[in-house]
C-alpha positions, 0 to 999 in steps of 0.5 A, a space after each residue: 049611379 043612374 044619373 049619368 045615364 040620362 046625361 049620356 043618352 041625351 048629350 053625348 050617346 052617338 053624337 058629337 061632343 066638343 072636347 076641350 084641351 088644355 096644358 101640353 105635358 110634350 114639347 110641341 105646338 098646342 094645337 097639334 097635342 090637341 088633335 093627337 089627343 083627338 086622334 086618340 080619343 077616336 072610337 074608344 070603347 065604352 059602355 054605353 052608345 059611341 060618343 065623338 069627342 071633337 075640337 070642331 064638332 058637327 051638327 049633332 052636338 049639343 052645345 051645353 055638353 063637354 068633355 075636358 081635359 087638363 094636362 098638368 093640372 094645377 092641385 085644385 082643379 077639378 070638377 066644377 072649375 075645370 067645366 067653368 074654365 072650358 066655357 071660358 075657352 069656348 067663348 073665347 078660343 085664345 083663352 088659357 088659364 095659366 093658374 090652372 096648369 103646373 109645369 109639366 115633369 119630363 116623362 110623368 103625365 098627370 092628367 084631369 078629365 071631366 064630362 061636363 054639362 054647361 058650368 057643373 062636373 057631372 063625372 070626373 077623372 084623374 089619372 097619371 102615367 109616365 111617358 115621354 111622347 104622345 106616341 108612347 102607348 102609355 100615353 094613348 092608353 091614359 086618355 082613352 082610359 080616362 074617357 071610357 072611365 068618366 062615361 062609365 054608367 055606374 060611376 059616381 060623380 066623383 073622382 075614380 083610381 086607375 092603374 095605367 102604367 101597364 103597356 097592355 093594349 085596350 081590349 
């Protein structure tokens, strides 16, 4: 779908993008698992230009672009409500939406991903895998995955399946 090329190519394509954390399927502090999942989103593949998901981005990034992940999501949380919910939390840091997370499951992550343009989902994602620590290479392969996936130029707007359970590592 071409509409996500022009996204792209404006907001995110070899910039800076601030990403948006929220629940923690792991038993550690809340900032640490979002920069883990920081660390892994660094120089993931894709299709287009690189693009820099950062908790603190720099000068580069356009303000009204974001890319969110919700750990444990709640069943209705997705799309426009995940993008709302990340303006909530950039205007106001301490913000955490309780309903909008379940209880994590020992060893089983679920995860939401969106690429949002101010308050509207412009690509969405979901994905699972088990694991039972960030380290786990599941766990990395999920994330970037779910990034490299949400980017992708011919992905319509909407959720996308994918396999993850696989210990390979990304080409």
């Amino acid at each position: 779908m071409v509409l996500i090329d022009g996204y792209y190519a404006d907001g995110v394509a070899d910039r800076d993008i601030r990403l948006v954390v929220f629940g923690n399927p792991f038993a550690m502090p809340q900032d640490v698992f979002a920069r883990t999942v920081e660390g892994d989103l660094r120089d993931t593949p894709l299709d287009g230009a690189p693009t820099h998901p950062t908790l603190t981005p720099g000068p580069t990034a356009k303000p009204i672009y974001r890319l969110i992940y919700v750990f444990d999501p709640a069943p209705a949380t997705f799309g426009n409500a995940i993008c709302e919910l990340g303006l909530q939390r950039q205007s106001n840091p301490d913000f955490a939406p309780p309903s909008a997370m379940v209880p994590p499951q020992p060893g089983h992550v679920k995860a939401v991903a969106a690429f949002c343009v101010e308050y509207r989902s412009v690509s969405e994602i979901s994905g699972q895998v088990d694991a039972t620590m960030p380290a786990d290479v599941g766990f990395y392969r999920l994330v970037r995955e779910m990034e490299g996936r949400v980017f992708r130029r011919d992905s319509p707007t909407r959720n996308f399946p994918i396999p993850l359970n696989s210990p390979q590592k990304l080409n």
